[in-house]
C-alpha positions as CSV (number, residue, x, y, z in Angstrom):
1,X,-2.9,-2.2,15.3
2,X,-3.0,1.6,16.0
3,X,-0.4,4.2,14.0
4,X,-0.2,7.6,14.7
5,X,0.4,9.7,11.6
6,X,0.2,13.5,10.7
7,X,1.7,16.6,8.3
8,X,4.7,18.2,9.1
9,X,3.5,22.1,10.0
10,X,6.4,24.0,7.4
11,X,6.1,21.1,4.5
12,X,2.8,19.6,4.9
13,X,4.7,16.0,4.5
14,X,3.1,12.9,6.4
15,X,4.5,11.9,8.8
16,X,4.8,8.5,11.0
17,X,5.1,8.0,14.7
18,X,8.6,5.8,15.2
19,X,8.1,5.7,19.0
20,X,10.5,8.0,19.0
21,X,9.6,10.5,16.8
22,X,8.6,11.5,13.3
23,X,9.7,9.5,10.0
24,X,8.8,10.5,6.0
25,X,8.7,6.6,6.0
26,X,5.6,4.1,6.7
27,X,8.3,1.8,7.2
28,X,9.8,3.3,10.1
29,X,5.7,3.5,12.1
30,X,5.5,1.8,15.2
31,X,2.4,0.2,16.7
32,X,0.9,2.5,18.9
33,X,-1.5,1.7,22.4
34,X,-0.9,4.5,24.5
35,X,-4.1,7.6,24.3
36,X,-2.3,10.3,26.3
37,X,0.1,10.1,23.1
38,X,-1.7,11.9,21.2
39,X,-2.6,14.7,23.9
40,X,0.8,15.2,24.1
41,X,1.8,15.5,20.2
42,X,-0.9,18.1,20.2
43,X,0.4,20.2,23.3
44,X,3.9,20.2,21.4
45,X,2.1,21.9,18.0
46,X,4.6,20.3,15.9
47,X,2.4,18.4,13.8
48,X,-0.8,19.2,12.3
49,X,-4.0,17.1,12.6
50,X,-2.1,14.0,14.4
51,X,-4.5,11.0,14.4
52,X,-4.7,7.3,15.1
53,X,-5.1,4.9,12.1
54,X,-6.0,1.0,11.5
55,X,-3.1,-0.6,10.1
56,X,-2.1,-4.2,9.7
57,X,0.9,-5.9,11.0
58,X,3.9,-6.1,8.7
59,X,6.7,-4.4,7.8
60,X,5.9,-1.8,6.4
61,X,2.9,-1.8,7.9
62,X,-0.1,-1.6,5.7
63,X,-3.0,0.9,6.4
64,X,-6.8,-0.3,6.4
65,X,-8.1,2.8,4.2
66,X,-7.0,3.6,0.4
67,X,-6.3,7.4,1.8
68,X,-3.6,6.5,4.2
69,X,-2.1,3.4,1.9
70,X,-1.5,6.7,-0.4
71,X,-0.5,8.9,2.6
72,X,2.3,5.7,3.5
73,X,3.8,5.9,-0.3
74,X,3.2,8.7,-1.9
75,X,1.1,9.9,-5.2
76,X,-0.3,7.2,-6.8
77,X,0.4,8.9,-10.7
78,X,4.1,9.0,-10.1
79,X,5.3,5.7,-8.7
80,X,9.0,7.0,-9.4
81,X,8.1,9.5,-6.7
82,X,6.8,6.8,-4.1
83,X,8.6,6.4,-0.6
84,X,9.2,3.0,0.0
């Protein structure tokens, strides 16, 4: 499955595409198939560097890559800080 994640412009948080908008919370990502999705978040220049990522099914869903598993839950030295 595709997710479309990103960084909020003002905080630089990462953000997840819920289908309807933007959640702090890999929990709240939705699969995504459609291309012109992305076209559009870009045209809106809400979020910065929007992209399509590998994830497994589940819920929450788990990114393929160590970088976005971190990116879903936060820094990896301060579990009291993590997102989930």
């Amino acid at each position: 499955m595709k997710l479309l994640t990103g960084n909020e412009l003002l905080t630089g948080d990462v953000l997840w595409w819920t289908g309807a908008g933007w959640s702090l919370h890999l929990r709240d990502a939705v699969a995504v198939d459609d291309p012109a999705l992305l076209a559009r978040i870009v045209a809106e220049e809400r979020v910065n560097d929007p992209t399509f990522i590998d994830a497994e099914p589940g819920n929450p869903p788990v990114p393929r890559t160590a970088r976005e598993r971190i990116r879903g839950v936060g820094p990896s030295v301060r579990p009291d800080l993590a997102r989930i």
